[in-house]
C-alpha positions as CSV (number, residue, x, y, z in Angstrom):
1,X,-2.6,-46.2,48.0
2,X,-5.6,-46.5,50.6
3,X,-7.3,-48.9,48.1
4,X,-6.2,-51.3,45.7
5,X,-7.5,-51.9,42.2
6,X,-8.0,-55.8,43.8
7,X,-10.4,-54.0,46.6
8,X,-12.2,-51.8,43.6
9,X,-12.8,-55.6,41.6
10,X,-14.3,-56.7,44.8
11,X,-16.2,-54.1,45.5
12,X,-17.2,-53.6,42.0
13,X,-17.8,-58.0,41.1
14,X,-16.3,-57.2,37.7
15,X,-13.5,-58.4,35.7
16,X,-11.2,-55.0,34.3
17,X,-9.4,-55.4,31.0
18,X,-6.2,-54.4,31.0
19,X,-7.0,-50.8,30.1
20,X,-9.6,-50.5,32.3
21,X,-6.9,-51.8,35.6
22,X,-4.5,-49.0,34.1
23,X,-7.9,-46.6,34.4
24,X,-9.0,-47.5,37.7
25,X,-5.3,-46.8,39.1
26,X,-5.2,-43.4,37.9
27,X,-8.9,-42.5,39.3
28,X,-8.1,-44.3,42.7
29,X,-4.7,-41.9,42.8
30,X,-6.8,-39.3,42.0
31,X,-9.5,-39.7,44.4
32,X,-7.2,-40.4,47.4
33,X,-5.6,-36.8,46.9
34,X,-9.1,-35.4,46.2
35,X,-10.0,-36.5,49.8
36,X,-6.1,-35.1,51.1
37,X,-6.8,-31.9,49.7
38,X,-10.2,-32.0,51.2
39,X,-9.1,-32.5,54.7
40,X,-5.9,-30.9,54.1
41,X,-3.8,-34.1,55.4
42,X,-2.5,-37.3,54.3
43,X,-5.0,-39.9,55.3
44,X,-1.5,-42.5,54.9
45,X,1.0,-42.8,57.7
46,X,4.5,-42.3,56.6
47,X,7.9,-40.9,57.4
48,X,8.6,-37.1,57.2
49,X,11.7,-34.7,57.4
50,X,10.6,-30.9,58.3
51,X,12.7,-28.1,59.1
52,X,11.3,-24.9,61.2
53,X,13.3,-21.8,62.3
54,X,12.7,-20.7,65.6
55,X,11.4,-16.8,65.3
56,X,13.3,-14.0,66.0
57,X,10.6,-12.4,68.3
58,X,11.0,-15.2,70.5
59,X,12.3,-14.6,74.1
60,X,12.9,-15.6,77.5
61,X,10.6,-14.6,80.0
62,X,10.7,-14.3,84.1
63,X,11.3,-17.6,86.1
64,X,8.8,-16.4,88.1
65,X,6.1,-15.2,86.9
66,X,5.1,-14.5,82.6
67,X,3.8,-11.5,83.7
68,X,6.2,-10.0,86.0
69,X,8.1,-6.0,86.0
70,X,11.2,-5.8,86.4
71,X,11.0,-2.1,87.0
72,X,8.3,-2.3,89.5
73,X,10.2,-5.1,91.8
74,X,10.9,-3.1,95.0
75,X,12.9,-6.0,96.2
76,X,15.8,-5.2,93.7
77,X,16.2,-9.2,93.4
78,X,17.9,-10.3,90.3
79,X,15.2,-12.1,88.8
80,X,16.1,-15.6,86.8
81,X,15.0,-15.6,83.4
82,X,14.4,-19.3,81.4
83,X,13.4,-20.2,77.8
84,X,9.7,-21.1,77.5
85,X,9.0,-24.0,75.4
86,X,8.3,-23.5,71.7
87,X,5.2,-25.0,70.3
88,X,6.0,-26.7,66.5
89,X,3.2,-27.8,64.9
90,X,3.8,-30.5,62.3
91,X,2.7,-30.7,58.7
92,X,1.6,-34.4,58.9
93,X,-0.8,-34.6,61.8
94,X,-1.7,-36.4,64.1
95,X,2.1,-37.3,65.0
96,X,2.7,-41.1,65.4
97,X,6.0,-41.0,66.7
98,X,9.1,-39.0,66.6
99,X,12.8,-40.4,65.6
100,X,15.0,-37.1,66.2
101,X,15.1,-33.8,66.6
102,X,18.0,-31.7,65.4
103,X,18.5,-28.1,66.6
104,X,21.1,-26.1,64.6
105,X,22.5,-22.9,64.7
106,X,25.8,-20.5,63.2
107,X,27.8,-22.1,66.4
108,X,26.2,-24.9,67.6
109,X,24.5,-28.0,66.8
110,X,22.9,-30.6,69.2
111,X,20.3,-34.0,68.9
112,X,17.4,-33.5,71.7
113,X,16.1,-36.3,73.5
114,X,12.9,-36.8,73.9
115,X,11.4,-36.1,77.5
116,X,10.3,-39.7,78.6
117,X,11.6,-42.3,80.4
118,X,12.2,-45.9,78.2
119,X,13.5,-49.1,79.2
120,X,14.4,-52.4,77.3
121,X,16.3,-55.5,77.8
122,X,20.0,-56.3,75.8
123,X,20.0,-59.4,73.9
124,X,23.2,-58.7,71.9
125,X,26.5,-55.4,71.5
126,X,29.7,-54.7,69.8
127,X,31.9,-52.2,69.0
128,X,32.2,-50.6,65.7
129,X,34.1,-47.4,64.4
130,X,34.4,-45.6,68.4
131,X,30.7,-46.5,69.2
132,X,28.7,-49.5,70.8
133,X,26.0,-50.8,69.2
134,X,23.3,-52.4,71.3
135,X,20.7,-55.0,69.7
136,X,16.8,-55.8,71.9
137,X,14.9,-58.7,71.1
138,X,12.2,-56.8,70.7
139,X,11.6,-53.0,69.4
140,X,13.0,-50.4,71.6
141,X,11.3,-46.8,71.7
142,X,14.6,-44.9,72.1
143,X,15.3,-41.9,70.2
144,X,18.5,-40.0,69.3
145,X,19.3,-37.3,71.8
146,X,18.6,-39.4,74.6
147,X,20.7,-40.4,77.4
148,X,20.8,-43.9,78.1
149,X,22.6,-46.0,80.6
150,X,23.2,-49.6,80.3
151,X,24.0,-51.7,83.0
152,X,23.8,-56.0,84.0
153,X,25.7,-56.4,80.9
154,X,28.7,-59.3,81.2
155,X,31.5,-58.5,80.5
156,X,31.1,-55.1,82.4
157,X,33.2,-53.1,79.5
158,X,29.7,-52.5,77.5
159,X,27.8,-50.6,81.0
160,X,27.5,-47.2,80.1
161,X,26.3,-44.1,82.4
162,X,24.3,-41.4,80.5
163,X,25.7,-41.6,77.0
164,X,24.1,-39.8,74.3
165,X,22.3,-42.2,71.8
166,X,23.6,-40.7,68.4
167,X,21.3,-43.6,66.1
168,X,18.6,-46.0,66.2
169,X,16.9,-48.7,64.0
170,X,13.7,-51.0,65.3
171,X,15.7,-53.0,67.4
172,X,19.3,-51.6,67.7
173,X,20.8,-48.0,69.3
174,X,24.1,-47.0,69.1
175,X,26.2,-44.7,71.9
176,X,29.8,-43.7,71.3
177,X,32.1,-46.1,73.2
178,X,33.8,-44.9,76.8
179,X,37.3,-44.0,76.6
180,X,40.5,-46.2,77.1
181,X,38.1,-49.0,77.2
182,X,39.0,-53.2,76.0
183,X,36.0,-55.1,75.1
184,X,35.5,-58.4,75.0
185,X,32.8,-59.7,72.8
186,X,29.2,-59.6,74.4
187,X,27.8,-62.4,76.8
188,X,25.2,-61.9,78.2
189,X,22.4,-59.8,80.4
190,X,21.8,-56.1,79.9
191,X,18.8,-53.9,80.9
192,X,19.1,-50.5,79.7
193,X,17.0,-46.9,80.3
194,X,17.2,-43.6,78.7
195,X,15.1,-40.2,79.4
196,X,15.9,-36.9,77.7
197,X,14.5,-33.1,78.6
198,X,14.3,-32.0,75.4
199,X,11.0,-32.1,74.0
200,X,7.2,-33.9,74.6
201,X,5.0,-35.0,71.5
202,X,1.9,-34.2,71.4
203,X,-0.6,-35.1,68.1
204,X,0.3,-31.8,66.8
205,X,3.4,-31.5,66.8
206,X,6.1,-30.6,69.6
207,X,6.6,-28.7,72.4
208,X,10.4,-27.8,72.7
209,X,12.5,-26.8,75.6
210,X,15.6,-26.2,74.1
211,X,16.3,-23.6,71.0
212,X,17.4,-19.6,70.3
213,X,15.8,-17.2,68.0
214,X,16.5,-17.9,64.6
215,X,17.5,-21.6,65.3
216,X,17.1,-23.9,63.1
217,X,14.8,-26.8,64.1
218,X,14.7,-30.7,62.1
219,X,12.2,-33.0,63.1
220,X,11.9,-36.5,61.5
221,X,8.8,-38.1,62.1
222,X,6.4,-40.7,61.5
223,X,2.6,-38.8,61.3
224,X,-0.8,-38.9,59.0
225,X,-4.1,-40.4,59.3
226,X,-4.1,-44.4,59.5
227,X,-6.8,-44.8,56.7
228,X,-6.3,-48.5,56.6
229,X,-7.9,-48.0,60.2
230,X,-10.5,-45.5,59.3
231,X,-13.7,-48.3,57.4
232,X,-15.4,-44.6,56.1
233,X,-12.4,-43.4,53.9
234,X,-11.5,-46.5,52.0
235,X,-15.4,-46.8,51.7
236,X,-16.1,-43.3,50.5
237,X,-13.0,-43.7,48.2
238,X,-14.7,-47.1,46.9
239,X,-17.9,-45.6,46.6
240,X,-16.8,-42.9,44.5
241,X,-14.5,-45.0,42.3
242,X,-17.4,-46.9,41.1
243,X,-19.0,-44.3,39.9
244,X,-16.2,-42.8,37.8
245,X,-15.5,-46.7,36.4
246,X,-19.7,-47.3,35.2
247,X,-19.3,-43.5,33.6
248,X,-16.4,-45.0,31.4
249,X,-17.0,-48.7,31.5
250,X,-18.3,-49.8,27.5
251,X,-21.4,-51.3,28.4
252,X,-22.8,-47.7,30.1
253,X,-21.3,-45.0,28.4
254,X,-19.3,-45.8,25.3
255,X,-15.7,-44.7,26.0
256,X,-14.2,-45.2,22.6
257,X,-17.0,-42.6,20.5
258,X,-17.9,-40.3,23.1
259,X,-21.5,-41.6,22.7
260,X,-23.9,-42.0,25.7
261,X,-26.4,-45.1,25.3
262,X,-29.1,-43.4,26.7
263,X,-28.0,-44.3,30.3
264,X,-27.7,-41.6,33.0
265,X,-24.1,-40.7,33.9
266,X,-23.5,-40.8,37.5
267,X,-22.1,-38.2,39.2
268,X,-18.5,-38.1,39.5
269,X,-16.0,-37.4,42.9
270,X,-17.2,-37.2,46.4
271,X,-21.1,-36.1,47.0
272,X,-21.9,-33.6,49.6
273,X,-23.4,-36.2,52.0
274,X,-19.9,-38.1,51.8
275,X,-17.7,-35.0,52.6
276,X,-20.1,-34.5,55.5
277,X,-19.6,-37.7,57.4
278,X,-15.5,-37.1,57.1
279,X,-15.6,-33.7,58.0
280,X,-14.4,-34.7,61.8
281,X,-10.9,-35.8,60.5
282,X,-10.5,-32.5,58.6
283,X,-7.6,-29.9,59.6
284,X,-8.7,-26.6,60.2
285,X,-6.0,-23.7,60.1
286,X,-6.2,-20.2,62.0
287,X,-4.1,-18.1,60.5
């Protein structure tokens, strides 16, 4: 969660009892998906899986131009036609980074690589089960579907031209291994680059260049609001909290008998004025 029962003590200067730590954790839960449903987003980072099918009204279009007639061409030119990229917004906005894309279909199935160029330096490969697995020092940004090539490595065996990368971790990617080749084990050097054409991240979502009607599209990502980054949510979520902990703490209120001691309850959940001030992180849909 955004905030901790530890962060509520501190904020609060009190000491919880042990039922009072097992209250605050359900009201802190319930506040931070209060504020989700509120802005309608995760206001946490995380991993996602999504799948999207590609609709069946979408079509090619004219190389040349969106709007152009064939019947009115007086030319009689064959005229090119190409796929237009498909826009794929993503649940958990804004996107943070994207590990693979996986388009699928009755006959087909391919990984698209993402449409940047990326570089990193080899510190360590080997060869295990038909593919090379390359380690960086440091955290490569490579994702599966791109092409990479690999070169500077000694001994020579483990330079690759253009191999698909088929898996990555932080620091680690993994090609399939060139055919009919001995390797040796790793020595030293390496500098390796990868670009793909298949798709661009945007904070939305996607923009694909590669995919049929009724395709079936799996993106897993990393997206969501970086609360810890955000002061005014964990604050507003604070604020809030202490308000629902005096209405049930003993000394105000009298949780065990129900029985207010002539103390005014404060009001509970977010206040209008608080909504306000995170209305510029909320998602608005047009549908």
């Amino acid at each position: 969660m955004l905030v901790s029962v530890s962060d509520l003590r501190t904020y609060m200067d009190v000491t919880f009892t042990n039922r009072q730590t097992d209250a605050a954790e359900f009201v802190l839960a319930g506040l931070q998906s209060e504020m989700e449903a509120y802005l309608g987003r995760p206001i946490e980072s995380g991993e996602q899986e999504e799948q999207h099918v590609i609709p069946a009204s979408f079509y090619a279009m004219p190389q040349t131009s969106f709007f152009y007639e064939r019947e009115q061409s007086t030319t009689d030119a064959t005229v090119e036609y190409v796929t237009p990229g498909i826009h794929l917004p993503l649940r958990r906005s804004p996107v943070i980074s994207v590990a693979s894309v996986h388009v699928s279909s009755i006959s087909s199935s391919v990984y698209l690589g993402e449409a940047v160029q990326r570089s990193a330096t080899i510190s360590d490969a080997n060869v295990s089960g038909g593919f090379i697995v390359f380690t960086t020092p440091t955290a490569h940004k490579f994702t599966v579907g791109q092409r990479v090539s690999v070169s500077e490595v000694s001994p020579s065996a483990y330079n690759v031209s253009a191999s698909e990368v088929v898996e990555v971790t932080t620091t680690t990617f993994k090609v399939k291994t060139p055919p009919d080749t001995n390797f040796l084990d790793y020595n030293s050097g390496g500098k390796a680059s990868a670009v793909g054409t298949g798709y661009v991240v945007h904070r939305w979502g996607l923009e694909i260049f590669g995919g049929l009607p009724n395709d079936v599209v799996t993106v897993v990502y990393t997206g969501g609001l970086d609360g810890a980054d955000i002061p005014t949510m964990k604050l507003m979520i604070l604020r809030a909290a202490t308000r629902e902990m005096q209405n049930m703490h003993d000394d105000v209120v009298g949780v065990k008998d129900l029985n207010p001691r002539n103390v005014a309850v404060a009001e509970t959940g977010f206040l209008e004025k608080e909504l306000s001030v995170l209305k510029t992180f909320r998602r608005r849909r047009i549908s």
